[in-house]
C-alpha positions as CSV (number, residue, x, y, z in Angstrom):
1,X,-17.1,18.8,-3.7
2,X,-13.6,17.8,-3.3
3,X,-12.4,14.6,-4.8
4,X,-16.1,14.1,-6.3
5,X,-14.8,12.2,-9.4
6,X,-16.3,9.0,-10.4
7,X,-13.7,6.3,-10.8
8,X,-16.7,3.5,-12.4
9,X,-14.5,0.6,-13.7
10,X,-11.7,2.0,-13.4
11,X,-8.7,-0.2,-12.5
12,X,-6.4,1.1,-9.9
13,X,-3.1,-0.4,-8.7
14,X,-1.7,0.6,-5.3
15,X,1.5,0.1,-4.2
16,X,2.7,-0.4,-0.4
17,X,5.8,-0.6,1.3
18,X,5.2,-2.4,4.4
19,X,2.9,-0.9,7.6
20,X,3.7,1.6,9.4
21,X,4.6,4.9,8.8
22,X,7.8,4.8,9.5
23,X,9.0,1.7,8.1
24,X,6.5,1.6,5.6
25,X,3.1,2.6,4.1
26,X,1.1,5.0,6.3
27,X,-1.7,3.0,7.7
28,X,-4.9,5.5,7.1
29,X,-3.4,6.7,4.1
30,X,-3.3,3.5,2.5
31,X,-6.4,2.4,3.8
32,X,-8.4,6.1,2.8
33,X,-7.3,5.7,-0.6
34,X,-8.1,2.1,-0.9
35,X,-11.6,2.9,0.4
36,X,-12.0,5.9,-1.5
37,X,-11.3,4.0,-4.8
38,X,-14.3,1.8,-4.3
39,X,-16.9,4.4,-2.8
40,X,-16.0,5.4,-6.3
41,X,-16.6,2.4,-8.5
42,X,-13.0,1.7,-9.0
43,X,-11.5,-1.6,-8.5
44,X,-7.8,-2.0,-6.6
45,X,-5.2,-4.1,-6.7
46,X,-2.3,-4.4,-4.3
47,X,1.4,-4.6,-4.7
48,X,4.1,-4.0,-2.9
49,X,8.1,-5.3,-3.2
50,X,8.8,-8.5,-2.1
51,X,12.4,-7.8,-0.2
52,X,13.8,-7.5,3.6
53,X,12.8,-4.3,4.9
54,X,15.6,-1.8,5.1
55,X,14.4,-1.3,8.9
56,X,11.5,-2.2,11.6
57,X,10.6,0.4,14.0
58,X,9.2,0.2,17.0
59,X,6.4,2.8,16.7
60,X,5.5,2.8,20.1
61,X,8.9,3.8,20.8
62,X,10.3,5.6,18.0
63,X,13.0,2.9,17.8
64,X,14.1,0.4,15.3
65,X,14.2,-3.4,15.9
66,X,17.0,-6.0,15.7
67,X,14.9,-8.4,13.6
68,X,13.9,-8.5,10.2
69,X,10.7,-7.9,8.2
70,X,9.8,-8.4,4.5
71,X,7.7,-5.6,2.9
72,X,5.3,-7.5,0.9
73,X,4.7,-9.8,4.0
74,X,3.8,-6.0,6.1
75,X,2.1,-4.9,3.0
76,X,-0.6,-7.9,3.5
77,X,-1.5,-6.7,6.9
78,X,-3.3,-3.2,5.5
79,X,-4.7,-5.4,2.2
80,X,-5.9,-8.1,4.2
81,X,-3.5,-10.7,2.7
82,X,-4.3,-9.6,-1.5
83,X,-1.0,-8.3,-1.9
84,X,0.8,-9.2,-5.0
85,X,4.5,-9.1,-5.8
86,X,5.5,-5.6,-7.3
87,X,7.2,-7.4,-10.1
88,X,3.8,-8.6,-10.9
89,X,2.8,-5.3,-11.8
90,X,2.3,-4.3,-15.3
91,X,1.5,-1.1,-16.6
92,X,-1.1,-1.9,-19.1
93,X,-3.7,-3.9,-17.0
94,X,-4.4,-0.3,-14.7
95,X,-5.9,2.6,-15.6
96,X,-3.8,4.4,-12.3
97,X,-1.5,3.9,-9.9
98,X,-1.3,5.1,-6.0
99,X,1.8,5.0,-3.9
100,X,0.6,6.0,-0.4
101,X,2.8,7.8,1.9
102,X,5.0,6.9,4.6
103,X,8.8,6.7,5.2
104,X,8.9,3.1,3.4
């Protein structure tokens, strides 16, 4: 059975970039791996950098936008808001950490 480990209390830190797969974390990534850590037993915790996005893309169109976007503030939408500052994150607390894909 693939990916049949048990993660029981195991503390897992995942890191975003934003939402959106190209300006940021892939969407069902992040969210498979976030749900796959607790079907597990693991607990999660969010973080992702709290800076101006480099772009914002229209994904509906391919195309980027004129205004500007912070990547912690995108992060939030895939966390549901429990999304710390990356600085935040220290190595000690977690027993592993994720960084889900995307162009981010």
């Amino acid at each position: 059975r693939p990916f049949a480990t048990s993660l029981a209390n195991a503390k897992v830190a995942v890191v975003l970039s934003g939402c959106g797969v190209y300006d940021g974390s892939e969407v069902q990534e992040s969210v498979f791996v976030l749900n796959a850590i607790s079907r597990r037993g693991g607990t999660y915790a969010a973080f992702a950098p709290d800076k101006p996005q480099m772009h914002a893309v229209d994904h509906t169109a391919g195309t980027e936008h004129p205004e500007t976007r912070n990547v912690l503030q995108e992060s939030a939408r895939i966390a549901r808001g429990a999304v710390k500052p990356l600085g935040e994150l220290k190595e000690g607390d977690y027993d592993a950490v994720v960084f889900p894909g995307g162009f981010g």
